[in-house]
N, C-alpha and C positions, 0 to 999 in steps of 0.2 A: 512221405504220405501224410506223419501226421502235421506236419508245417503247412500243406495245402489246405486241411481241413481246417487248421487253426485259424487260416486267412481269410478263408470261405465265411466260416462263423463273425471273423470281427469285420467285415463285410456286412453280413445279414443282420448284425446286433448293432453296428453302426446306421443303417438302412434304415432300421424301423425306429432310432432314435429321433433320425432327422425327420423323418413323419411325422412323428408324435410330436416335435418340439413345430414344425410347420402348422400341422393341427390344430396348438394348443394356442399359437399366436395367432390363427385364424381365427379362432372361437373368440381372443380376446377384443379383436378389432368391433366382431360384432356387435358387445354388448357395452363398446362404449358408444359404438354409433346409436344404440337405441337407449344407451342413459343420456345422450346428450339429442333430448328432443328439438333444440332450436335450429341444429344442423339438420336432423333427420327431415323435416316441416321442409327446409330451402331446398333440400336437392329433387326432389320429386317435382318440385313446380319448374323448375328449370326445364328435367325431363318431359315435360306434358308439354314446351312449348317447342319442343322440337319435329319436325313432321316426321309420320315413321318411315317413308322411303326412300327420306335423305340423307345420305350419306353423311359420318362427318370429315372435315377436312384435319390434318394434325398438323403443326406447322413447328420447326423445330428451333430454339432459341439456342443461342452461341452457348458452346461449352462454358461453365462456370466453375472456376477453381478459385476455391476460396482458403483465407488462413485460420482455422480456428482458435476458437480464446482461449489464451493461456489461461491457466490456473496459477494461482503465487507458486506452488511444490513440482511445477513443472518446469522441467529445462530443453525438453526435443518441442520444436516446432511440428506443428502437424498440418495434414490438407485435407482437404475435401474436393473433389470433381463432382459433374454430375452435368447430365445431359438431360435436359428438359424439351419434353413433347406439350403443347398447347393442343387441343380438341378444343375444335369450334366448326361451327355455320358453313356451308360457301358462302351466304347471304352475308355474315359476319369477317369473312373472310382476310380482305382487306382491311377494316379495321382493327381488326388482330395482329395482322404483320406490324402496323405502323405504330403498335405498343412493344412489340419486342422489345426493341433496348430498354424500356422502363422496366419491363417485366424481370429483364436480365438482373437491373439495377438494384430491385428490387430484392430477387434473391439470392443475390450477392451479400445484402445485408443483412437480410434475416439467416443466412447462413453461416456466415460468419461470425454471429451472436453465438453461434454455438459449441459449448465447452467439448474437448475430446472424450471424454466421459460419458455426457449426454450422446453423440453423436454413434458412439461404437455401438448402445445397444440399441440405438431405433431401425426399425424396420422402414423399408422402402414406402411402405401404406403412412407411416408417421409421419416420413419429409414430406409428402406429399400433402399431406393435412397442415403442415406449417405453413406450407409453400404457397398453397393456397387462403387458408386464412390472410396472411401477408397481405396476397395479392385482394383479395375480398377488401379489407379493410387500405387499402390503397385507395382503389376505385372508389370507396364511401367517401374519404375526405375530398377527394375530389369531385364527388354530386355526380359520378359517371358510372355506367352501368357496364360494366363485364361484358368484353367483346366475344369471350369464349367461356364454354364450358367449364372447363377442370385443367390442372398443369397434372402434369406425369413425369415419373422417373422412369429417362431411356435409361440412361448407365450411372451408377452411383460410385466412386472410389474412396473410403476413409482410408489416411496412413500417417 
C-alpha cells in the first residue's frame, strides 16, 4: 500500500513540476516578444491583411534531417529531424508550394548551424523563430515578399 502511494505522490509532484516548468517557458516567450518591439510591429500587420473568414491553407515541406555542429570536445555525432508546416493564403497558395524546396534548403542550413548544446535546450517556439527569421531574411535578399505567413514545427527529434 505504501509503494502505491509513494507512486501516486511522485506522479502528482512530478505533474505539477512539468506545469510549472511549461508555465514558466511560457511567461518567458512572452516578454521576449514584447522586448523585441521590431518583431512585435511586423506580425500584426501581416495579420490585418489577412480576411477574417478565410481560412488558412498549411502546406507541408519534406522531412528535414540535419547533422548538427560538432563542437572540438565532442565525439558522438548527433541529429535533428523536424517536420515543418507553412501557413499561408489560398490566394498565396501556389506560390507557396513552388518555394518548398528553397524553404527546405533553407532550413537545412540554418539548422544545421546548430550546436547540440544549443539545440537540446530550445523549445519548439525557438526553432520556430529561427526558422523563420532565416526564411524572412532569405526573401529580403532576394526583393521578394513572403508567400506565407509563419513556418511551424509538426514534429521535432534531437539525438
Amino acid at each position: 500500500m505504501k509503494v502505491i502511494i509513494a507512486v501516486v505522490l511522485a506522479v502528482v509532484v512530478g505533474g505539477a513540476v512539468a506545469g510549472g516548468a511549461v508555465w514558466y517557458m511560457s511567461k518567458g516567450g512572452e516578454e521576449t516578444a514584447a522586448a523585441d518591439g521590431k518583431d512585435a510591429k511586423k506580425k500584426p500587420a501581416k495579420k490585418e491583411e489577412k480576411k477574417p473568414g478565410e481560412p488558412p491553407k498549411y502546406l507541408t515541406v519534406d522531412k528535414v534531417v540535419v547533422m548538427l555542429k560538432h563542437q572540438p570536445d565532442e565525439t558522438v555525432t548527433h541529429y535533428l529531424s523536424a517536420d515543418l508546416v507553412v501557413s499561408t493564403s489560398a490566394k498565396r497558395e501556389k506560390e507557396a508550394k513552388e518555394t518548398l524546396p528553397m524553404l527546405r534548403s533553407v532550413a537545412v542550413k540554418t539548422l544545421s548551424n546548430l550546436p547540440m548544446a544549443t539545440a537540446r535546450v530550445m523549445t519548439i517556439d525557438q526553432f520556430a523563430a529561427e526558422l523563420n527569421k532565416a526564411f524572412d531574411h532569405e526573401f529580403e535578399e532576394e526583393g521578394r515578399e513572403k508567400p506565407f505567413d509563419e513556418v511551424m514545427i509538426g514534429k521535432l527529434i534531437v539525438e
